[in-house]
Every structure is written in structure tokens, then in C-alpha cells.
C-alpha positions as CSV (number, residue, x, y, z in Angstrom):
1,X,90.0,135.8,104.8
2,X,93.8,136.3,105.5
3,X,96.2,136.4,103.0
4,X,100.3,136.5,103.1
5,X,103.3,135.9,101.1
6,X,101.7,137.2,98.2
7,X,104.2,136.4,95.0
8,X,104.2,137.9,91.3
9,X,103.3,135.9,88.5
10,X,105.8,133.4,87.1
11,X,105.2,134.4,83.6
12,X,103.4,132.5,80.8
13,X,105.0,130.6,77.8
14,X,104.3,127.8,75.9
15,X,104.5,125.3,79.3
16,X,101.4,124.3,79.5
17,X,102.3,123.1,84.0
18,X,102.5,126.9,84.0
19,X,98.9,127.5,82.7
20,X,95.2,126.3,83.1
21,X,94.4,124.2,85.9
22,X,98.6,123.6,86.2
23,X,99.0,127.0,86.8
24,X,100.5,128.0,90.5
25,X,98.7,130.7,93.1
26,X,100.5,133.3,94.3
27,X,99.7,133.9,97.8
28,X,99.2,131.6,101.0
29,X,95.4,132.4,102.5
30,X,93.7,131.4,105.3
31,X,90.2,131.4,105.3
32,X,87.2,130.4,108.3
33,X,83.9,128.9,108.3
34,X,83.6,128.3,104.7
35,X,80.3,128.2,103.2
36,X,78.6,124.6,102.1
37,X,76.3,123.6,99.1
38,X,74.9,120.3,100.8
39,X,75.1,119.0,104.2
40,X,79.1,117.9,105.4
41,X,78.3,114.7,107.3
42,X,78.4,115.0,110.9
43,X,80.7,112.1,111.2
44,X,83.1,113.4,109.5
45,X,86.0,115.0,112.1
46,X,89.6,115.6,110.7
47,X,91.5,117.6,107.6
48,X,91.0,116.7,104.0
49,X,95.0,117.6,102.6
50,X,96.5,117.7,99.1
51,X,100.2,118.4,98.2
52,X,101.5,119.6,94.5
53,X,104.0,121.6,93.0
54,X,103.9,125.1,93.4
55,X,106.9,127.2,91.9
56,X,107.8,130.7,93.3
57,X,109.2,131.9,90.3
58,X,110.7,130.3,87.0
59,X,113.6,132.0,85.2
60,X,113.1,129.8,82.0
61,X,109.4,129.3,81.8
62,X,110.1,126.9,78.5
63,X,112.5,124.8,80.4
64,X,110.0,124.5,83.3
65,X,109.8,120.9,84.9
66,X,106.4,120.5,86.7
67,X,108.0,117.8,89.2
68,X,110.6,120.2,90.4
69,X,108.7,122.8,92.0
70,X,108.2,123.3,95.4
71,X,105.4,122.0,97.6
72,X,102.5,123.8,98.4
73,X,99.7,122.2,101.2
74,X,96.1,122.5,100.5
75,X,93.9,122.0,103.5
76,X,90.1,122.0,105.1
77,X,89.3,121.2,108.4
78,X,85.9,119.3,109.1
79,X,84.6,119.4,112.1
80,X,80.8,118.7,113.3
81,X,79.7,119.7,109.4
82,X,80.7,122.8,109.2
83,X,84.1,123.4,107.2
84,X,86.2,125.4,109.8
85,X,88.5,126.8,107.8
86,X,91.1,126.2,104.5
87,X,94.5,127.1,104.5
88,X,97.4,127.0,101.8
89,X,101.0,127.0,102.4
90,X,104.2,126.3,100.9
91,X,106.9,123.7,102.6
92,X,109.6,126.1,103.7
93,X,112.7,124.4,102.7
94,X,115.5,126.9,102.7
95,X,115.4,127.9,99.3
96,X,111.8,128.5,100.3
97,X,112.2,130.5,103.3
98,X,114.9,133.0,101.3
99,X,112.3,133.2,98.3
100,X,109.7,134.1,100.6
101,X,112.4,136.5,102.9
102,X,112.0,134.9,105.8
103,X,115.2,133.7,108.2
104,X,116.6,130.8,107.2
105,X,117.7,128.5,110.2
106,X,120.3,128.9,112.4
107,X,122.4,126.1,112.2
108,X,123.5,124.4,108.9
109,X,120.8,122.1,107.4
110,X,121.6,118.8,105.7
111,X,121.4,118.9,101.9
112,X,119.1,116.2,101.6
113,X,116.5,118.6,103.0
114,X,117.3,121.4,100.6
115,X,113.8,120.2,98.1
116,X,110.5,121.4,99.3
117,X,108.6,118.3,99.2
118,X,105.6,117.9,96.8
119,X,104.5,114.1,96.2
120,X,102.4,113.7,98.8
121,X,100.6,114.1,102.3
122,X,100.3,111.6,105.1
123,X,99.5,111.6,109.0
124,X,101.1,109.0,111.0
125,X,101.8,108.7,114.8
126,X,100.1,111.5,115.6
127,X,102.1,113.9,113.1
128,X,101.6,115.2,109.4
129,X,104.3,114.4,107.1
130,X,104.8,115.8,103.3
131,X,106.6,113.4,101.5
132,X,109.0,113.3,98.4
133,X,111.6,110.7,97.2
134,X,115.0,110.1,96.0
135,X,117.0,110.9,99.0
136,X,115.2,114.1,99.8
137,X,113.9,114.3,103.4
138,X,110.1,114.4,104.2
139,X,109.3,117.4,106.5
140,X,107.1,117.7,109.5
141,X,104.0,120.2,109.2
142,X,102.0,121.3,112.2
143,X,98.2,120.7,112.3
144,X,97.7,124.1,110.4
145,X,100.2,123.2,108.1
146,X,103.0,125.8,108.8
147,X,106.7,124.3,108.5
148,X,108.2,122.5,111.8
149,X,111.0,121.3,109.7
150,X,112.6,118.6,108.1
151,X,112.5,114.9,110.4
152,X,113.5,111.6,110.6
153,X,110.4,110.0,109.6
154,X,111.7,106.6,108.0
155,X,115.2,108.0,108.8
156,X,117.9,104.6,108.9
157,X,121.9,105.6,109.4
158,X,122.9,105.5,106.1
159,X,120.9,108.5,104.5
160,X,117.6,106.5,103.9
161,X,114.2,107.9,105.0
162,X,110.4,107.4,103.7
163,X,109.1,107.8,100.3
164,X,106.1,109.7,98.4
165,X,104.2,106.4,98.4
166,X,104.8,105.0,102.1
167,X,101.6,102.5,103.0
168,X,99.9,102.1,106.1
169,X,98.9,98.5,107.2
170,X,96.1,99.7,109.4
171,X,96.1,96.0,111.0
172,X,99.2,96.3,112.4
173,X,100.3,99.9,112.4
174,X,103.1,100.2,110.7
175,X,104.1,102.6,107.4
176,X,106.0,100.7,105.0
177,X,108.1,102.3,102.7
178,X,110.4,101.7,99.6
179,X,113.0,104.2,99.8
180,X,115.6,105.1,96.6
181,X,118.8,107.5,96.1
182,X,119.6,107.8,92.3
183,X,123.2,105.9,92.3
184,X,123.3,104.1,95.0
185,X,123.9,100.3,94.8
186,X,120.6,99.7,96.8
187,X,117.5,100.5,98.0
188,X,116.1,99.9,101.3
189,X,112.6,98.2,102.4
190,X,111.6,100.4,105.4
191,X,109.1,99.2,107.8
192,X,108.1,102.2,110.6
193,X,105.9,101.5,113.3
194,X,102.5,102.8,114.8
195,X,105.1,105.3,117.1
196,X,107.0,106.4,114.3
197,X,110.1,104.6,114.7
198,X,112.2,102.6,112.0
199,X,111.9,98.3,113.6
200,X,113.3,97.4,110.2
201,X,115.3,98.1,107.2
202,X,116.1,95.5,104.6
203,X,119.0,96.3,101.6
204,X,117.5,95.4,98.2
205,X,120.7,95.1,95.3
206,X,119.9,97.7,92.4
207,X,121.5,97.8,88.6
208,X,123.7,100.9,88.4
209,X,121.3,103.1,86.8
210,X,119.2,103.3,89.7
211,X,115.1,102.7,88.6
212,X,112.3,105.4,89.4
213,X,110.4,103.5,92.3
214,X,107.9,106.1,92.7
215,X,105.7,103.5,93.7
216,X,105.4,99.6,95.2
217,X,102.9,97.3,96.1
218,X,102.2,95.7,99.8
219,X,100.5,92.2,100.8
220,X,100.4,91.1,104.2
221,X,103.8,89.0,103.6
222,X,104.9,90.4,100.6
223,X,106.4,93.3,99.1
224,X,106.5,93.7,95.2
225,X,108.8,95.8,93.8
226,X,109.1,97.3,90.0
227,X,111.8,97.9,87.8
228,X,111.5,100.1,84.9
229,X,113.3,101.5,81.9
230,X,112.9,104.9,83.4
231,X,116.0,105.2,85.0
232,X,118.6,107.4,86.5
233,X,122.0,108.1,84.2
234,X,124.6,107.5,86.4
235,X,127.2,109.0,84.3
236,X,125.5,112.2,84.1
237,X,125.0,112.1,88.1
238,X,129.0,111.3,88.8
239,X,129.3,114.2,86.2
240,X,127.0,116.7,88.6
241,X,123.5,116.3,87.0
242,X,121.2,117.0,89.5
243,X,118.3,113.6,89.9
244,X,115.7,115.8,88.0
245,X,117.8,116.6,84.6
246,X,119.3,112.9,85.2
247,X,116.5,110.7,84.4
248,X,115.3,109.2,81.0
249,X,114.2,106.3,79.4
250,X,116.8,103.5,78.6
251,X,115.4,101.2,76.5
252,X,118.8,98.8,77.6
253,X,117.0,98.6,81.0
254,X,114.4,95.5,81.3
255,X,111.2,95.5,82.5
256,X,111.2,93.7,86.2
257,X,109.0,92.6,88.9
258,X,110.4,91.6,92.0
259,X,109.3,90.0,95.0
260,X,110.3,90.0,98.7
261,X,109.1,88.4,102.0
262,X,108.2,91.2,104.5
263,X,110.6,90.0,106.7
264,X,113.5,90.8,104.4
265,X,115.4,88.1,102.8
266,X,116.3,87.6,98.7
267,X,114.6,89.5,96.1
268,X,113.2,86.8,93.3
269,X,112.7,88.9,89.9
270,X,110.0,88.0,87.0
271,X,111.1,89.5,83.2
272,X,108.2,91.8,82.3
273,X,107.3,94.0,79.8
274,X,109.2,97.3,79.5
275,X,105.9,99.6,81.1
276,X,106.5,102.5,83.2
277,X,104.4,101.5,86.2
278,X,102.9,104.5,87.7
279,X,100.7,103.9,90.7
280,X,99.9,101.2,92.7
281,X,95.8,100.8,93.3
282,X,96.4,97.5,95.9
283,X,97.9,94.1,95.8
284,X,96.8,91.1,98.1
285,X,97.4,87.3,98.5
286,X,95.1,84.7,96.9
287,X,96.6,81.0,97.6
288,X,99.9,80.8,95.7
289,X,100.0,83.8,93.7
290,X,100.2,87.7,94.4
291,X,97.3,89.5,92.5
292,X,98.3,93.2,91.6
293,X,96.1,96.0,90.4
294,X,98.4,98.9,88.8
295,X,98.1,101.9,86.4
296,X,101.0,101.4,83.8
297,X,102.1,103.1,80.3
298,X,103.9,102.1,77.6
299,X,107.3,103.9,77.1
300,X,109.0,105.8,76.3
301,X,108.1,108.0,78.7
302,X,109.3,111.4,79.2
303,X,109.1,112.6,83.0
304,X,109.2,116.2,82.2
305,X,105.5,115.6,80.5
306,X,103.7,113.6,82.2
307,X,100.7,114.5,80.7
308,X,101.5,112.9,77.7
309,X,101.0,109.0,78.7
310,X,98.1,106.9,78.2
311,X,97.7,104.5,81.3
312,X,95.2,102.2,82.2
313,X,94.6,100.2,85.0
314,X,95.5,96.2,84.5
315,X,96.3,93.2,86.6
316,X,99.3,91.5,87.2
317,X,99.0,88.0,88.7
318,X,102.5,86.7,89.9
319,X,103.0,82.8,90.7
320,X,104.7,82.7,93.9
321,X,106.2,79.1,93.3
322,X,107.9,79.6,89.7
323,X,107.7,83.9,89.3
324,X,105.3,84.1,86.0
325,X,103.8,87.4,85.8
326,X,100.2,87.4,83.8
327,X,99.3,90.3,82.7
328,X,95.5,91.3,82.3
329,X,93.9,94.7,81.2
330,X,90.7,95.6,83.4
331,X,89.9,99.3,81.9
332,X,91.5,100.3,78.7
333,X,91.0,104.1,79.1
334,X,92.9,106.3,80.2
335,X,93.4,107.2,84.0
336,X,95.9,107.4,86.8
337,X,95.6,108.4,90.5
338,X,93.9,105.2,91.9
339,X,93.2,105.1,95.3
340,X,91.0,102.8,98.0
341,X,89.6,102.3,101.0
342,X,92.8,102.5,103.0
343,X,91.7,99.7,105.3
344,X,92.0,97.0,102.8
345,X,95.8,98.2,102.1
346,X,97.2,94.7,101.4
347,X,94.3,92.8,101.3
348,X,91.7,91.8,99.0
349,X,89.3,94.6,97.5
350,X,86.7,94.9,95.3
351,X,86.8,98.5,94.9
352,X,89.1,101.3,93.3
353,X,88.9,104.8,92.3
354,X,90.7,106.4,90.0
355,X,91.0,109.9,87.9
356,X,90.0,110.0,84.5
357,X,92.6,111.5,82.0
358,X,92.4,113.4,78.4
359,X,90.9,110.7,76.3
360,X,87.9,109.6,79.1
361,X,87.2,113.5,79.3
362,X,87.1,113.7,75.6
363,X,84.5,110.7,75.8
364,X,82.6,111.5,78.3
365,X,82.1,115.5,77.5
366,X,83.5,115.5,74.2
367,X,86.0,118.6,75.5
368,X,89.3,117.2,75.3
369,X,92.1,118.7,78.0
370,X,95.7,118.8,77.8
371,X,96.2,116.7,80.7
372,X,93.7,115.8,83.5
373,X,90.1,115.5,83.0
374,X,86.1,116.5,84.5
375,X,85.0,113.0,85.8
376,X,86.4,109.9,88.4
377,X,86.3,106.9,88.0
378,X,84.5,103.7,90.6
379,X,85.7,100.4,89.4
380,X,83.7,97.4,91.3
381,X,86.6,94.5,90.3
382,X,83.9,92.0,91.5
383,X,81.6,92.4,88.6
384,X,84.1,93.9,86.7
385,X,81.8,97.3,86.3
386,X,82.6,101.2,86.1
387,X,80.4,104.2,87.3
388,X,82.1,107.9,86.5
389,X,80.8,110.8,88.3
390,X,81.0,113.7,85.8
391,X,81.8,117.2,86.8
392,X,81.2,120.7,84.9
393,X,82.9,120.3,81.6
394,X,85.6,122.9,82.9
395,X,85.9,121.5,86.3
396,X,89.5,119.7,86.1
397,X,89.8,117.4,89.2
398,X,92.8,115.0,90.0
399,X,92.9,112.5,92.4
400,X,89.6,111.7,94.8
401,X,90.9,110.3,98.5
402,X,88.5,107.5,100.2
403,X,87.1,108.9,103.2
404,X,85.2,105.7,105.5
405,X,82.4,106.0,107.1
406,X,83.6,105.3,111.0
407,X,80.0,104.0,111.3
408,X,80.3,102.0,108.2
409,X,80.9,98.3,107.7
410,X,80.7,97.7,103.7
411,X,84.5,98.8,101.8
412,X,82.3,101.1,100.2
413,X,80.3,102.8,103.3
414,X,82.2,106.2,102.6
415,X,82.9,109.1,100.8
416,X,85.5,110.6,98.2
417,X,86.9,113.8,98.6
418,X,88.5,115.7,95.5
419,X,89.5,119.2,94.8
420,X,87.2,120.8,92.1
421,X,87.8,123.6,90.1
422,X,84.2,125.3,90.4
423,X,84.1,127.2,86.7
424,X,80.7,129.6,87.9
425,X,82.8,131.1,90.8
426,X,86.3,131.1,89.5
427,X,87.9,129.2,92.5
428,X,87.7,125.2,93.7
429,X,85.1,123.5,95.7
430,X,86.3,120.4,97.8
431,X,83.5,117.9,96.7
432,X,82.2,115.4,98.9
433,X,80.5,111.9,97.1
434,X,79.3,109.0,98.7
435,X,80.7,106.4,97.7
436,X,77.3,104.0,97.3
437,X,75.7,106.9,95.2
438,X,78.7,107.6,93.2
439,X,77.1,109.3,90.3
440,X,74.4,110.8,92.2
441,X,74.9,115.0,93.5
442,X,77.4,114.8,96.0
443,X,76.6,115.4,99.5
444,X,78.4,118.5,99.9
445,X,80.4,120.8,98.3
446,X,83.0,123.3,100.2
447,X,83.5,126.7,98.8
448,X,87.2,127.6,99.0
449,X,88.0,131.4,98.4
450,X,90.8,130.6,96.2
451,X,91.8,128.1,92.6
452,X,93.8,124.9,93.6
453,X,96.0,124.1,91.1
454,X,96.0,120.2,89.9
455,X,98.4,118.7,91.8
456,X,99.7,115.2,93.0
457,X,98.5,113.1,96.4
458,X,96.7,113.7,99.4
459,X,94.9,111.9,102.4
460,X,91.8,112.4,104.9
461,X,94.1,112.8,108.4
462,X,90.9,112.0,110.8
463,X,91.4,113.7,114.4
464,X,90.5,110.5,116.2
């Protein structure tokens, strides 16, 4: 096992994304032919990767937002079950590459790439992307995750690029993203295709104080957009606030849902409920209204905690012809981090999975946490049933990625893969479930030498 860049601690204070499960490692390792509980399956060729905040060091540990620090990649290779090797590294923006001593480039790089991102993960065209929001730039990573630099990926000439929650249409190929810069009259509908290049970018009209779009939602002619209460100040940005210190709940700032052909063309918006709207699980078509399955929260919400939140996962059913939203809750407890069978992106689905929270973990093990909890969550929106796989009672996991079976027809012929913090050996096991036996032993579990803190989103980037 290698390891470099080895850092001092941050310190501890009363911050609790400084301690725990939040708390961030201190050295990048590389480590080869890890050792396996179970039996990887054989199928299985490609990385499992996970991004989250990772701070160097804090100067005000109290004052500590868990959003702003940098990115750190977590990653195992699979290949012909055996686990070849895990690696962790930081995104080396500049500020990284000085904190870490190492040369910083030669010639002068933009200042939209100055944040190390650390919302998420994605392949696409051949390349591995890490992925932020707000006008910071998503940066290339090579296939053993080192730095090749911030890129155009989503790039459109007037400072636009993709966001943390861009979404694949595996039908046709291309990434769609909804792409945001606090204060700017706009935001832009990207559409990027199987090669990596921008085909189209459509202008949607924004109220001053610019919304948090972290997310969306995708059918195969639609794209639904949110509007939320937690919104940028755009005084205190014209007065120098950076985007992180400049975003609060305004409870002036309706609750909207828009919607817009995929071809571009007029935004029609729908009055909704002031929610914050978190994640998007899937949306899809069914005759003349849009069916939408989301995680949202009611407000205030405070984006330096959030922990603190209760979502749940509802439906929102939108009438295409007159724009009434119905709103219908299909789990009540608490959970975020959904995710799905990537393939049905857009399209009708039956199944979800998503990451139980405090309140489920207090349930379920009757040991309540701070902020994430032990167990996941299968929702089967057909019958309108739940299974939770539960983990060791200290074992915080996050969010569990859909792997398919490529030999697999059902939405469900698969696995989920999930970083697990293994409590008997000190460090995290990556945990692979089948998806059809959710709350049976999983099929394998992969040692890793080191903790993974919780973080945010990742993806299964298959070699094929």
C-alpha cells in the first residue's frame, strides 16, 4: 500500500462535518489487489467512484461549511472479480496544488476553475469528469484519478458548463445538464452529446436572486425545472460575498415548478409549495401529465447543515395541458440520495433506492446519528412496498449506485454499490448487494485499507 500527501489533522470543534463519519483523511493511498469477503461477480468490469468534500485544513473549525471543501475521489477498480486496486485523491485545483506544494500551472487559469470540485462523479465520452455547480468548472480526471485539469465539458461561450446533477439519456447519448451562476439573469438547458460536444444550449429567464438548482428532472421531451426559496442574495454578491456565504432562505421567494420542451422554447411555471427540492429520483411521461419522483424538505433550510432536514420521497404529477402540480407522499421517513437503474433515466420505473437518514436509523437500530444512517432503502413504486438492507449499527453509509447486470434484462437484475464504514476493522468496505435479494448478505464485500468519509455522489464507470 502506497501512501502520499500525507496532511495534519484539521483540528476538532464542535462541527460535527469535521468529526465521525464527516470527518476528512489525511493522506492520498493507493492500494492493489484488495482482499474480498464474498465472491465480486465476474461480470462486473469498470471502477466504482465517489466524490465528497475533503478540506486540507480549516482555520476556523466552528465556521466550517461542509459544502465548501475541496474534492476528494474515492475509487475501486473491478476487474474479472478480483478488486485491483483503490485509490484516493484530491481534485487539484490551484489552491489545491499550493496546499499540497506542488507547481501550480504555468499559464494563468480561469477563475471559474479556482473550486476543487466535490458534488459528484461521472464518465462520459470516454472521459471521467468531477462535477460541481454554480459557475465552477468540472475537471477532467485520468482513469487513476490524478488531475488532467479543468475542461470544457458542457462549456457554451458565455461562461456556462455542466452541473453536479448532469443526466445521461442512455437511448440517445446525450448528458443533459441544467447549468446556474448565482446572479445571472439566466440559466442555460445544456444538452451534450455521446462525443462530448455542446449540440444545444437553451436560455431559461431567472428572478434576480438566482435559485439553488442543484438538481432537475428529465423525460424524453421534457425538462422540469425547480424553483426554491433557497436562493442567492444578490446584494450581498454585488457587495463581494462569495456564492457559499451568499445563499439563504428567502421566504419572499415562491415555490415553482417549471416546465420546458427539450427542444428549448418557453418555460410554463406551476405555484408550488415553498419545499427545498433536493434530489431528483426520475421523472417520465404518462399521457398528458409528467409524473415526478423527488426527495423534498420543508424550509427553512439552512445549507451550512444539511444534516438537519427531514426529507422524504413524494410524487409530483404535473398536467401538461393546464400546469396543476399534485402532490403525493410515497415514504414519509426520512431519506435522501435516491438513485436508479440508470437506463430508465426518463422513462418509466418501478424501482428506487435511496439512503436512509437519522430518524429511519433510529427506527430501525434504535441508535440515532447526527446525520446519515446504517441501512438503504428499495422502494418497488409498483406495489408501493419498501425492503431496507441494515448494516452494523456503526456502519454509516450514504448513497448506494445501481450497478446492471449487462446480462440482465429485469430493471432490477443488478447490484448496489455503497461505501461502508466497516466498525470491526476501523476502515470502509465497498459492499456489493443484489439488487433481487436486497436484504439478503451481500455478494461481496471489498476491504479498503483506509475510512471513507460520508460524502456526496458517485457512479459505476463500466470499461466497456
Amino acid at each position: 500500500m502506497e501512501k502520499t500527501h500525507a496532511r495534519g489533522s484539521v483540528g476538532r470543534a464542535a462541527n460535527r462535518y469535521l468529526e465521525g463519519d464527516f470527518a476528512p483523511v489525511a493522506e492520498e493511498i493507493t492500494a492493489h489487489d484488495l482482499a474480498v469477503t464474498g465472491r465480486i461477480p465476474s461480470e462486473l468490469n469498470g471502477r466504482y467512484l465517489r466524490i465528497g468534500p475533503n478540506p486540507l485544513g480549516v482555520e476556523d473549525p466552528a465556521a466550517h461549511i461542509w459544502a465548501t471543501g475541496v474534492g476528494m475521489v474515492h475509487g475501486v477498480r473491478i476487474r474479472d472479480g478480483r478488486a485491483e486496486w483503490y485509490r484516493n485523491r484530491w481534485v487539484r485545483s490551484p489552491g489545491v496544488l499550493g496546499a499540497l506544494g506542488e507547481p501550480a500551472p504555468a499559464s494563468p487559469v480561469d477563475p471559474r476553475a479556482h473550486y476543487s470540485p466535490n458534488v459528484h462523479v461521472i464518465g462520459h465520452a470516454g472521459r471521467t469528469f468531477a462535477l460541481v455547480e454554480a459557475g465552477a468548472l468540472p475537471y477532467e480526471l485520468g482513469y487513476e484519478l490524478d488531475t488532467v485539469g479543468p475542461c470544457d465539458l458542457g462549456a457554451t461561450p458565455d461562461g456556462f458548463s455542466a452541473n453536479a446533477h448532469s443526466k445521461l439519456d442512455t437511448k440517445t447519448g446525450e448528458l443533459h445538464s441544467l447549468a446556474y451562476i448565482p446572479g445571472m439573469p439566466h440559466a442555460q438547458h445544456i444538452v451534450t452529446d455521446a462525443t462530448g460536444v455542446v449540440t444545444r444550449a437553451t436560455n431559461i429567464p431567472m428572478p434576480a436572486d438566482t435559485p439553488y438548482m442543484h438538481d432537475f428532472a428529465l423525460t424524453e421531451n421534457h425538462v422540469v425545472l425547480y424553483d426554491t426559496p433557497l436562493a442567492y442574495d444578490l446584494e450581498a454578491l454585488i457587495a463581494g460575498a462569495g456564492p457559499d456565504s451568499a445563499i439563504g432562505w428567502n421566504p419572499e421567494h415562491p415555490g415553482r415548478l417549471g416546465v420546458m420542451p427539450r427542444s428549448g422554447g418557453p418555460v410554463r411555471w406551476s405555484e408550488t409549495e415553498p419545499a427545498h427540492i433536493s434530489h431528483t429520483l426520475n421523472a417520465y411521461e404518462d399521457g398528458t401529465e409528467l409524473v415526478i419522483d423527488l426527495i423534498r424538505a420543508d424550509g427553512p433550510v439552512d445549507p451550512t447543515d444539511p444534516g438537519a432536514v427531514h426529507p422524504t420521497l413524494d410524487r409530483w404529477t404535473v398536467e401538461l395541458a393546464g400546469g396543476a402540480v399534485r402532490r403525493n407522499r410515497l415514504d414519509d421517513r426520512p431519506q435522501d440520495f435516491p438513485r436508479l437503474n440508470e437506463a430508465m433515466v426518463s422513462r418509466p420505473h418501478r424501482y428506487g433506492y435511496s439512503a436512509a437518514t437519522a430518524a429511519l436509523h433510529a427506527r430501525v437500530d434504535e441508535h440515532p446519528d447526527e446525520s446519515f444512517a446504517n441501512a438503504i432503502v428499495k422502494h418497488d413504486l409498483h406495489r408501493g412496498t419498501t425492503e431496507v438492507h441494515r448494516f452494523a449499527t456503526d456502519a454509516a453509509v450514504g448513497e448506494a449506485v445501481f450497478v446492471p447486470d449487462p446480462s440482465g434484462g429485469a430493471e432490477d437484475d443488478g447490484y448496489l454499490m455503497t461505501f461502508a464504514h466497516n466498525p470491526d476493522r476501523g476502515a470502509a468496505d465497498l459492499v456489493v448487494l443484489a439488487a433481487q435479494d436486497f436484504t439478503g448478505p451481500p455478494v461481496a464485500r471489498i476491504h479498503l485499507p483506509a475510512r471513507v468519509p460520508l460524502g456526496l455522489h458517485g457512479s459505476w464507470v463500466p470499461d466497456a
